[in-house]
Structures are given as C-alpha cells and as structure tokens.
C-alpha positions in Angstrom: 3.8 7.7 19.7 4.4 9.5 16.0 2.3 10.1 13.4 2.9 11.3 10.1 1.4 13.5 7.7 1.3 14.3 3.7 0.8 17.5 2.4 -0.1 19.3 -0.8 2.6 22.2 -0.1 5.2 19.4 -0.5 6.0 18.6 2.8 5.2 15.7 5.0 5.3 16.3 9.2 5.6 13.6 11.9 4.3 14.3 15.5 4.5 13.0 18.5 2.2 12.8 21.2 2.5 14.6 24.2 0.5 15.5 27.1 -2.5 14.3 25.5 -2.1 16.5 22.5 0.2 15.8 19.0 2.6 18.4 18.3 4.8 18.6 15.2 8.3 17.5 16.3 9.8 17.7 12.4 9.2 19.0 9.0 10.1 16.9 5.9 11.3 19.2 3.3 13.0 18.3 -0.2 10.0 17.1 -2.3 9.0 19.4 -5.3 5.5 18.7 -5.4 3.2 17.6 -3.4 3.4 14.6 -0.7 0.9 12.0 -2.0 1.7 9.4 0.8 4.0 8.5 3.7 4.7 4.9 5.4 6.4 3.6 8.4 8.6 0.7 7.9 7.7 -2.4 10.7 10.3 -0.9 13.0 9.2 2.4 13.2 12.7 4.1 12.7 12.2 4.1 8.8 9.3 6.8 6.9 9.1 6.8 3.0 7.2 9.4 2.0 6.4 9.7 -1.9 5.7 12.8 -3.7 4.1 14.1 -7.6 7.4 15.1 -8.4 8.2 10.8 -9.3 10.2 10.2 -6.3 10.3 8.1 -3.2 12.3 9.0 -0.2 13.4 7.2 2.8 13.9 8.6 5.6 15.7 7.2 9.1 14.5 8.7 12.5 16.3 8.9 15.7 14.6 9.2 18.8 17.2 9.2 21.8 16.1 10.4 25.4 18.8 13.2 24.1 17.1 13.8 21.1 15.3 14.0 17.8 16.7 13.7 14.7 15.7 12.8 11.0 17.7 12.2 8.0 16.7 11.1 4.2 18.7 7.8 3.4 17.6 8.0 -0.6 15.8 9.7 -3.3 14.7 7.2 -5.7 13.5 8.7 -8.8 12.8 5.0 -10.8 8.9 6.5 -11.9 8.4 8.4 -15.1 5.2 9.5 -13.6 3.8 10.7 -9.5 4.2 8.0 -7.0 0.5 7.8 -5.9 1.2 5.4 -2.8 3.7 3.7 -1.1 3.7 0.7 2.0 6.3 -1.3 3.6 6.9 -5.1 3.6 5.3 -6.3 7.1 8.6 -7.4 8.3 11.4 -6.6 6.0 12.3 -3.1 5.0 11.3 -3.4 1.7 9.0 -0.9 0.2 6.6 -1.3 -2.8 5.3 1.6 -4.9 2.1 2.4 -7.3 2.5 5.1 -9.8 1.0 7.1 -12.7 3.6 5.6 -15.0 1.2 2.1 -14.5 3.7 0.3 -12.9 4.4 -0.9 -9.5 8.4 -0.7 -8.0 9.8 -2.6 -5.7 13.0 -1.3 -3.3 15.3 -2.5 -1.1 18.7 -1.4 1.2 21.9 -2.3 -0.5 24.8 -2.1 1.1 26.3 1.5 -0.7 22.2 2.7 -1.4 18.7 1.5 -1.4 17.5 0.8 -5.1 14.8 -1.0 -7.2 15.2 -4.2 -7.5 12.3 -5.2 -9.6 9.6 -3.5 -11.4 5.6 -5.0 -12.1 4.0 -4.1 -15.4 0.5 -5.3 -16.2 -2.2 -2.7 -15.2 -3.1 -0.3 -18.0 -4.2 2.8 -16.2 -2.6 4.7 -12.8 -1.7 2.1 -9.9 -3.4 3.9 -7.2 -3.0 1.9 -4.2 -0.6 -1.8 -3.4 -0.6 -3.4 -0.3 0.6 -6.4 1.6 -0.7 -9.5 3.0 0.0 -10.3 6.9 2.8 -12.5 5.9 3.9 -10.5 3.3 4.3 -13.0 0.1 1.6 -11.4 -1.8 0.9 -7.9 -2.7 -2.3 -6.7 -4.0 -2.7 -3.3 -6.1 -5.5 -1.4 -7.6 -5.7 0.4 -10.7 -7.5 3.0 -12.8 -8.2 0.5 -15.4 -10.8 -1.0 -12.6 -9.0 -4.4 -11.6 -7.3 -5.7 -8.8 -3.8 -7.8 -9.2 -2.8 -10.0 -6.6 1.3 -10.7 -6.9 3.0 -13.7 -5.6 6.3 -14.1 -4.2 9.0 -16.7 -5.5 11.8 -16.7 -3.7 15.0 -19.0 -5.0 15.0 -22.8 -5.6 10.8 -22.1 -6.1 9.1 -25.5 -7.3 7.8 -23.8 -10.3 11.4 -22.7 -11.5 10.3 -19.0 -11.6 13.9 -17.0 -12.5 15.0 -14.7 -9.3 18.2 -12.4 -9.0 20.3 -13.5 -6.2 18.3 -13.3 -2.8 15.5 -11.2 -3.9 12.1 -12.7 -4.4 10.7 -12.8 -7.9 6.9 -10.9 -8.4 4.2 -12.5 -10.6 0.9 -11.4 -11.3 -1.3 -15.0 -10.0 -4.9 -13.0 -10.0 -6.9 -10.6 -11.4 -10.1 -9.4 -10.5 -12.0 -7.7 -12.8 -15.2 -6.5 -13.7 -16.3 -6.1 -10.2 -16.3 -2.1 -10.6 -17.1 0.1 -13.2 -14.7 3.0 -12.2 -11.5 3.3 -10.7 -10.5 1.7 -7.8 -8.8 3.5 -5.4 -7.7 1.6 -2.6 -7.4 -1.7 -2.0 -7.2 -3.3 1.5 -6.0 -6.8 4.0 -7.2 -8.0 7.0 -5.2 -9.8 9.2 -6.9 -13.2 8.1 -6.9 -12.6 4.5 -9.7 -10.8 3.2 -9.3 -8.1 1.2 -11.1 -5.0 0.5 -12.2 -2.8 -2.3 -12.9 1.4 -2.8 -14.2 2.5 -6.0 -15.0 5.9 -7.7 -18.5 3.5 -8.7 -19.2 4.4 -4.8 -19.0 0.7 -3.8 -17.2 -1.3 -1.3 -16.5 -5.0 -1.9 -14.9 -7.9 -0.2 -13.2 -10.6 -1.4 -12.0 -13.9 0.5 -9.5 -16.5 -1.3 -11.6 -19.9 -1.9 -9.8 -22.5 -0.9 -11.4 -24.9 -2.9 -11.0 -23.8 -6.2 -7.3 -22.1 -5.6 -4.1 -23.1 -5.6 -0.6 -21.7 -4.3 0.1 -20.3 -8.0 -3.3 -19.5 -8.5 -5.5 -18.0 -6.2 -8.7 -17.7 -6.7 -10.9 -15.2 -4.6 -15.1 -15.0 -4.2 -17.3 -11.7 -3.2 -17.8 -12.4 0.3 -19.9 -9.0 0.9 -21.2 -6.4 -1.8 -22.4 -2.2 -0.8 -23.4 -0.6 -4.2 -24.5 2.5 -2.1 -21.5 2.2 0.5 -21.1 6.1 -0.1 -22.7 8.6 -2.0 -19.8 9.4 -4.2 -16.4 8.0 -4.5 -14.7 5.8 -1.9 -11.2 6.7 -1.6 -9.8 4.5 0.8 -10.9 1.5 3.0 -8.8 0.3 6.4 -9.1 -2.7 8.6 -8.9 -2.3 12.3 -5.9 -4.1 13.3 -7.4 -5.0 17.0 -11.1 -6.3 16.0 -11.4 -8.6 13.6 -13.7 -7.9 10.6 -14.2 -4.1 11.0 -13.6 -2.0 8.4 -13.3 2.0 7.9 -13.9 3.6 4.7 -13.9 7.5 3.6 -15.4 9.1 0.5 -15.6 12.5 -1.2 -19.3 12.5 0.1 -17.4 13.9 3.7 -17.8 10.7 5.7 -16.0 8.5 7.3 -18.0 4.7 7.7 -17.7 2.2 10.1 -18.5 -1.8 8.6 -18.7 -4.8 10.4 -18.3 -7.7 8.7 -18.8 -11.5 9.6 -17.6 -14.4 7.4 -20.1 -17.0 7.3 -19.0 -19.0 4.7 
C-alpha cells in the first residue's frame, strides 16, 4: 500500500506501509518550487506530481519482489503560471491540469513522449481544482473567479459534429455554475453516483445533483441538492467523497478541522 506526499521544500515522497507503520520508501527530487499536488494514475504504477515552478511531471514506479524503483517519464512545462492541481482520467492514463495561467491542460502518452493534447480556456481567475466523473466523460473545475465548469467529452463521429484531432476526445464547456459562492472556490468534488461537491473561501459547502429533467447530454443542468453557509469557520479548502459509503463526504478548512457530512438524496 503507497501513499504520496507534496511538499513545500519541492519534493514530493511516496511510502509504503509496513508493519503497521508508513515509511518513506523514495524521494521525488527535480521540481524547483514547491509540490502543490500529486496523483496516482488508475493503475497505480503512474504519479504526476505538479509543482509552482509551471510544470507537471510523470513519474513510472516499479515495485518488483526485487525491488523499488522510480523514474520521471516527462516534464511538461505547457503552463505560463503554477500548476495548482492535477488528477488522472478514471481509466485511461490521461491527466488534466488547473493552473494560475486560468487554463486547464489536458495530457496524454505518445509514442516518443507524453504531451498536451488540448488546452480549456474560459475561467477568468486561478483554476484551483478539476476533477473527473466515475466514467470519466466530463470534468468539472473550480476557479477563483467563483464558478464551477463542467466539460464534456466528444469523441470522433459525435452527433453534434464537434471538430476532434485524430483519436483524442474534444473538451467543451456544457455548464456553469455561478453565483453560488461569493469567494473562491477551492475544490470541487464527484461521488460515485454523480453528485458533486463544492469548497469555498465564503466557508460554505454545497452540493449539486444533475436534474434530469431539465438537462440534456449537451447541456446539463445541475440543482443545489444541500446548502452549509457555516460548514466551517473560515475557508474550506478541499471536500472528498468516501469511495466505500455512499453519500459521505470529508471536508477540511483553515479553521484546523477536518468534517465528516452525511448526505441523503431525497429528491
């Protein structure tokens, strides 16, 4: 069992657990700033990490009975700004990014390198968080300019005629919700049956579920399914769903504490 780490001294760590106890098995070194996020890939033998100094690395691990061994695959430096977060596809190793520079960035392997393959403009302010769905055709992200975008995937032959290159999916912007917080929002969030969650510097929590009666595949269109004004008593930086209990939710704020939610749709 690994886990990794992000640090501020530009480093990120994975450890693996033994006897009960986690011990530091290998130090990532080569960013010049500091590590603002790392990621698994679905397999577990892929870890982007992504730093203030605008680059994203991948990195392959090797765990052999023999042993232990981790190499960086690529530096991609495609952000004029720091790379505030990054996540993997749920079952493709493909990696999205949310940066300073606005923008989100999309990346793939290619036969020679990995590289950008397509790049998402329309939030105004940072992109501090993205995140995939279960099935992985949409990607939400969240942004200093206090909206949520929820991205689509079109894929080629799409019924709407949406342009791709070659085999790799086209990204458009279906939804935006806005005017749900009045500061940043810092982390946005999906449960395994859709809903998605919301961390704000306004100390709030919300959660959205798509309504299926007013959406359609091209344009979703999502309702507040539970409100906390109060969730925290300053900023909520990030929110997490339990993966083995359905509608429980963690959160964490600058206020020191870490919140356990229940939630139960009764729509």
């Amino acid at each position: 069992m690994f886990l990794a780490s992000a640090s501020f001294d530009g480093t990120a760590c994975i450890w693996d657990r033994r006897d009960g106890d986690f011990e530091c098995v290998a130090t990532l070194e080569g960013h010049e700033n500091e590590v603002k996020c790392v990621s698994w890939s679905p397999s577990g033998e892929l870890l982007a990490t992504c730093s203030r100094d605008k680059s994203v690395w991948v990195w392959e691990i090797e765990d052999t009975e023999e042993d232990f061994d981790v190499q960086c695959l690529s530096v991609l430096s495609s952000h004029d700004q720091d790379v505030k977060s990054i996540v993997w596809h749920p079952t493709m190793d493909t990696l999205a990014s949310g940066s300073y520079d606005d923008t989100l960035k999309l990346f793939r392997d290619d036969p020679h390198d990995w590289l950008c393959y397509d790049t998402l403009r329309g939030h105004t302010s940072t992109v501090w968080q993205v995140a995939f769905n279960a099935k992985g055709d949409r990607l939400a992200s969240c942004s200093a300019d206090q909206t949520v975008k929820i991205w689509q995937a079109y894929h080629a032959g799409n019924a709407l005629g949406i342009e791709t290159n070659g085999s790799d999916p086209a990204w458009k912007c279906v939804c935006t919700l806005a005017g749900h917080h009045d500061r940043p929002v810092y982390d946005v969030a999906w449960s395994a049956e859709g809903l998605l969650a919301t961390a704000s510097g306004d100390n709030q929590i919300k959660v959205f579920k798509e309504d299926a009666s007013a959406s359609t595949p091209d344009a979703p269109s999502y309702t507040i399914l539970a409100s906390l004004p109060d969730a925290h008593a300053e900023d909520v930086n990030s929110v997490s769903w339990c993966p083995g209990q359905s509608g429980l939710l963690a959160s964490a704020s600058d206020d020191g504490l870490i919140k356990l939610w229940q939630f139960h749709d009764t729509a």
